[in-house]
DRENTORLO-980515 format. One record per atom (N, C-alpha, C): y, z, x. Coordinates in steps of 0.1 Angstrom, whole numbers, plus 2048, in hexadecimal, padded with zeros to 3 digits. Each point is the difference from the previous one (the first is absolute). Layout:
# DRENTORLO-980515
YZX
...
//
This chain:
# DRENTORLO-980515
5CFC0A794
7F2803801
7F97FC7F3
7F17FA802
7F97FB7F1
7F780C7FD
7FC8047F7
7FA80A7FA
7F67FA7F7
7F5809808
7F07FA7FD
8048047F0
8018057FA
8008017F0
8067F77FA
80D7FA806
8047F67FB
7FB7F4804
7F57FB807
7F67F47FF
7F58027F8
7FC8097F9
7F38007FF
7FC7F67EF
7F27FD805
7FB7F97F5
8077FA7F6
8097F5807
8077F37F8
7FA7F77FA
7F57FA80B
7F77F87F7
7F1803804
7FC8047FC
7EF8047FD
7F57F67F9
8057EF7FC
7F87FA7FA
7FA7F880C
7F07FF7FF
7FD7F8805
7F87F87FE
7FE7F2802
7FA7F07FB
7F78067F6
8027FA7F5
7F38007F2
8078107FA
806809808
80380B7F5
8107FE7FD
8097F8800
80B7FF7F8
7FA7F47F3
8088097F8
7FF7F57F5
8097F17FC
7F87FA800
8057ED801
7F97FA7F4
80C7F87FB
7F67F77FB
7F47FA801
7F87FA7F9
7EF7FC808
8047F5807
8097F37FA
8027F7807
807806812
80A8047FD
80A80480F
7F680B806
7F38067FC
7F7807808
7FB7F3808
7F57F57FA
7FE7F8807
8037FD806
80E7F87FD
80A7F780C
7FB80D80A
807808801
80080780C
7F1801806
7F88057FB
7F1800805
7FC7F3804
8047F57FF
7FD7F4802
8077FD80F
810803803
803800809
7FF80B80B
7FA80D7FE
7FA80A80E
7F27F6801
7F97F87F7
7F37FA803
8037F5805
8077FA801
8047F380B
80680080E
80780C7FD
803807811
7F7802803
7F68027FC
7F780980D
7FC7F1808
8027F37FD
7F87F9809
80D7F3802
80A8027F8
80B7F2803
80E80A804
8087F9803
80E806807
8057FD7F4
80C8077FB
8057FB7F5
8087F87FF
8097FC808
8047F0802
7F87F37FC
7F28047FE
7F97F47FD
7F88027F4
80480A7F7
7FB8037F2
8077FD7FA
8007F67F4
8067FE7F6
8028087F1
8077FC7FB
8018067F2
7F57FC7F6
7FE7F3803
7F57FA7FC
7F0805801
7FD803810
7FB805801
7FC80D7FF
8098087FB
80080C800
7FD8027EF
8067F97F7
7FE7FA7EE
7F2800803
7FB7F7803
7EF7FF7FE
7F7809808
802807809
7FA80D806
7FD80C7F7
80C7FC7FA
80680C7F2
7FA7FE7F1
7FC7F67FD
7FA7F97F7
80F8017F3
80D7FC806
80A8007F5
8097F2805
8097FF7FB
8057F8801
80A7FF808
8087F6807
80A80180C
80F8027F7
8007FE7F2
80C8027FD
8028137FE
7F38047FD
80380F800
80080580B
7FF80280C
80980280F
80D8017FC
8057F77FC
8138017FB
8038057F9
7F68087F4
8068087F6
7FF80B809
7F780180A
800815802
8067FF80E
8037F480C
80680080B
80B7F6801
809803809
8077F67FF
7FE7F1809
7FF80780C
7F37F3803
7F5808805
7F97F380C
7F4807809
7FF809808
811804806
80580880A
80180B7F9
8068027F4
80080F7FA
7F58047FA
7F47F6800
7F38047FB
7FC80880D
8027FA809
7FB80A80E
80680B803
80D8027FD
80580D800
7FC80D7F7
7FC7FA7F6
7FF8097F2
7ED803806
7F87F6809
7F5806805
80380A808
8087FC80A
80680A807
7FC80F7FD
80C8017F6
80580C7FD
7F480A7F9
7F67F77FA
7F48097FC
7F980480C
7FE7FC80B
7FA802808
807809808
80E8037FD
809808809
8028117FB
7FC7F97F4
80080E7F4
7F2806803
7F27FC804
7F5805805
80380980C
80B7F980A
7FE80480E
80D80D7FF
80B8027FA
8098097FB
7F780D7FC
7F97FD7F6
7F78097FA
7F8805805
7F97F9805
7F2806809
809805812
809800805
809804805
80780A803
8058067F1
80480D7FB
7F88087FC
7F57FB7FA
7F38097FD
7FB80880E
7FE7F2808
7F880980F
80680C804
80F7FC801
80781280A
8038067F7
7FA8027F5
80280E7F7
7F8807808
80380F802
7F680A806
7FA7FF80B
8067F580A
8047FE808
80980A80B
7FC80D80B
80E808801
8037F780D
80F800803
80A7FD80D
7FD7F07FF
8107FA804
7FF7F57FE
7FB7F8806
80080080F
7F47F880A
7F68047F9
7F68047FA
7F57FD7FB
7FC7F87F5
8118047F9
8017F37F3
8007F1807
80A7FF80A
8037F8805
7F57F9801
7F1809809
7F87F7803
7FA7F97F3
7FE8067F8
7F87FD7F1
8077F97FD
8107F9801
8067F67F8
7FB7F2808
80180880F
7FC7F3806
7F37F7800
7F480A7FE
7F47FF800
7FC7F77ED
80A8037FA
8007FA7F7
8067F57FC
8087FE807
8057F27FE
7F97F680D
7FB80580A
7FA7F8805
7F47FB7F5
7FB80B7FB
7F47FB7F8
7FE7F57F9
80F8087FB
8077F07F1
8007F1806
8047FC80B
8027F8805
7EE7FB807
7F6808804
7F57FD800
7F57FF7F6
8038037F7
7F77FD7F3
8077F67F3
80D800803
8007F57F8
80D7F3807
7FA7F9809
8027F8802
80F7F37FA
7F88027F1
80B7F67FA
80F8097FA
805809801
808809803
80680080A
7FB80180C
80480180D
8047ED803
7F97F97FD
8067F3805
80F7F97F8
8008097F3
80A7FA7F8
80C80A804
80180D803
808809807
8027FC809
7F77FA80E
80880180D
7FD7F1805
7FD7F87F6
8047F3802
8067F47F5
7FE8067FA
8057F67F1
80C8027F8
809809805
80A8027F4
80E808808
7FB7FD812
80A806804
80D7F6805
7FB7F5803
80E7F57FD
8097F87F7
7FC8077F1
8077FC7F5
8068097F8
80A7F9800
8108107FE
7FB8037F1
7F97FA7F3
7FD8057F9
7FA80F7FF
7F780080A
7F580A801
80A80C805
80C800802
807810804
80A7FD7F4
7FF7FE7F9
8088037EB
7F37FE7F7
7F2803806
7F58057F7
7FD811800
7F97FE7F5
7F78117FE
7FB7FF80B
7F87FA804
7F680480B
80980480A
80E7F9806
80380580E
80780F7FF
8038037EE
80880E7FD
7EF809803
7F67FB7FD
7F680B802
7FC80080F
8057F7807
802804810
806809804
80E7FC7FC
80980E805
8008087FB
7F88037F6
7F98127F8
7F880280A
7F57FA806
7F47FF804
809809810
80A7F5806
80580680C
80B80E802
8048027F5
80580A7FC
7F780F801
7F57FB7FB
7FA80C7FB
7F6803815
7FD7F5805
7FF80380E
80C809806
80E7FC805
807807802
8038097F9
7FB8057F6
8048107FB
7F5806806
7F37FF801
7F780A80B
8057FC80D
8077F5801
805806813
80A80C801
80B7FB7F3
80980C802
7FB80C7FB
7F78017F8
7F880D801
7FC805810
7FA7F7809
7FA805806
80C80380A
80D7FC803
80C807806
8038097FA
8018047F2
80380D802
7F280A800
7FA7FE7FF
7F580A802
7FE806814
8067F3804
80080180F
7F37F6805
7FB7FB7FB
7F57F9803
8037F1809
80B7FD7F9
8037F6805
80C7FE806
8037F980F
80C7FF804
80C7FD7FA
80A808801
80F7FC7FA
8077F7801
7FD7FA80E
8087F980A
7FF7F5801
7F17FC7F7
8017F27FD
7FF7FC7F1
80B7FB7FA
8037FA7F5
7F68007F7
8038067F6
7F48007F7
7F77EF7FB
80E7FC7FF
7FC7F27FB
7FB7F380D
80280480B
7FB7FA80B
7F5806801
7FA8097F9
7F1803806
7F37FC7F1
80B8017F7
7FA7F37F6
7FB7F5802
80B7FA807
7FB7F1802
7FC7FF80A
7FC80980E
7F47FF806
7F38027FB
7FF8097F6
7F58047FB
7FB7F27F3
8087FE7FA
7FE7EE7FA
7FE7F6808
80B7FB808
7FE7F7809
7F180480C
7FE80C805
7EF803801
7F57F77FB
8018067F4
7F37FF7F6
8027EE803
8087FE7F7
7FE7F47FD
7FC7F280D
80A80080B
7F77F980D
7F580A803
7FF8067FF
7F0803804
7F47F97F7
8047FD7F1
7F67FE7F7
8047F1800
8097F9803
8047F47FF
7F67F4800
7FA80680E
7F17F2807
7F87FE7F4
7F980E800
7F58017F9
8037FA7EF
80D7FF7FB
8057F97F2
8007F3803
80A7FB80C
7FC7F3801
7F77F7803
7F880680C
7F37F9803
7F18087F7
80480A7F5
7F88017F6
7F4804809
80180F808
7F2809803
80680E7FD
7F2806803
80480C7FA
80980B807
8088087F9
80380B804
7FD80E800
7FF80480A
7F9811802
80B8067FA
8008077F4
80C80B7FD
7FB80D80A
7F98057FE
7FE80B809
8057FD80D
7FE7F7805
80080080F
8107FC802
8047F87FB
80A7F87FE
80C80D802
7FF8087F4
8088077F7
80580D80F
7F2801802
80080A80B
80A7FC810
8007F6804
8047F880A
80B7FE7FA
8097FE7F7
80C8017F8
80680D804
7FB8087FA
80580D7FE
800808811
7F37FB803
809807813
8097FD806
8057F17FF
8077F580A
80C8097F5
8068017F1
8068037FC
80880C804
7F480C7F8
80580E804
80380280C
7F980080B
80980280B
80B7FE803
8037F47FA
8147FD800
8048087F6
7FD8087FB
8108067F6
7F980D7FC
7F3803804
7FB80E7FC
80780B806
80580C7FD
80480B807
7F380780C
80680180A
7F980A809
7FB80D7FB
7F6802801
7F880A7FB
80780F80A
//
């Protein structure tokens, strides 16, 4: 069993509040500002050096290439959604209600920032680097810390026993995510409210305890 105390607040830095070099702040600020309008397959280093107003040989001093510059964005952006995450279900009582607040917030994450969500669920999941980076260990904190409020919510009785704690995980991920998919790829908006809500019914009903 995972124990919410043992996830909590691993990484809490997010974009502009960890401390970086000024140069390796750029690079990175240079490259979340080119995503928002190019796929990263078609950004260069070069172009990313003069976005940055530095040079392309200092990319290599602070990344190893272009691909671990995208992970190391990643991971700031992962360290926002972790944090602001764990913050929401404090004070929070019973864990279907946390539940819904994790879910309502990470839909969010995925509708307000965009270049996050495209580099997570489309940029970095076919390359075996990206599961021996920080960013994919702050995944599996990130999914860890989900299934410890499900297994909260089995033993509290909230939630059914009978189905796998970790099978109702990755309905609850695998959810979110095709539901928000369209709207990342074809770039319109998403209703968190509405979204979040329609999540959480089609959800709870499969695994909530009978009242």
């Amino acid at each position: 069993m995972v124990s919410i105390s043992n996830t909590s607040s691993l990484y809490v830095n997010s974009p502009g509040e960890k401390t970086h070099a000024p140069g390796k702040t750029k690079i990175m600020t240079a490259l979340r500002s080119l995503l928002e309008d190019k796929e990263f397959v078609s950004i260069t280093t070069a172009e990313i050096a003069r976005t940055a107003g530095v040079t392309e040989a200092l990319i290599y001093k602070y990344f190893h290439d272009k691909r671990d510059l995208l992970h190391q964005v990643l991971a700031e952006y992962l360290g926002v959604m972790i944090a602001r995450a764990e913050t929401d279900v404090r004070g929070i009582k019973g864990a279907l209600h946390q539940l819904r607040k994790l879910i309502w917030s990470h839909v969010n994450m995925y509708a307000d920032n965009r270049v996050f969500a495209r580099i997570l669920l489309l940029e970095v999941r076919n390359y075996p680097d990206y599961f021996s980076s920080d960013a994919y260990q702050m995944v599996k904190h990130y999914t860890n810390f989900l299934l410890a409020l499900i297994e909260k919510g089995v033993e509290e009785g909230s939630i059914r026993s009978d189905i796998p704690a970790t099978a109702i995980r990755q309905v609850i991920l695998g959810a979110i995510e095709h539901a928000c998919l369209p709207g990342i790829i074809f770039n319109y908006a998403i209703q968190t409210d509405e979204l979040s809500d329609q999540l959480c019914e089609s959800i709870f009903n499969g695994i909530a305890c009978p009242d």
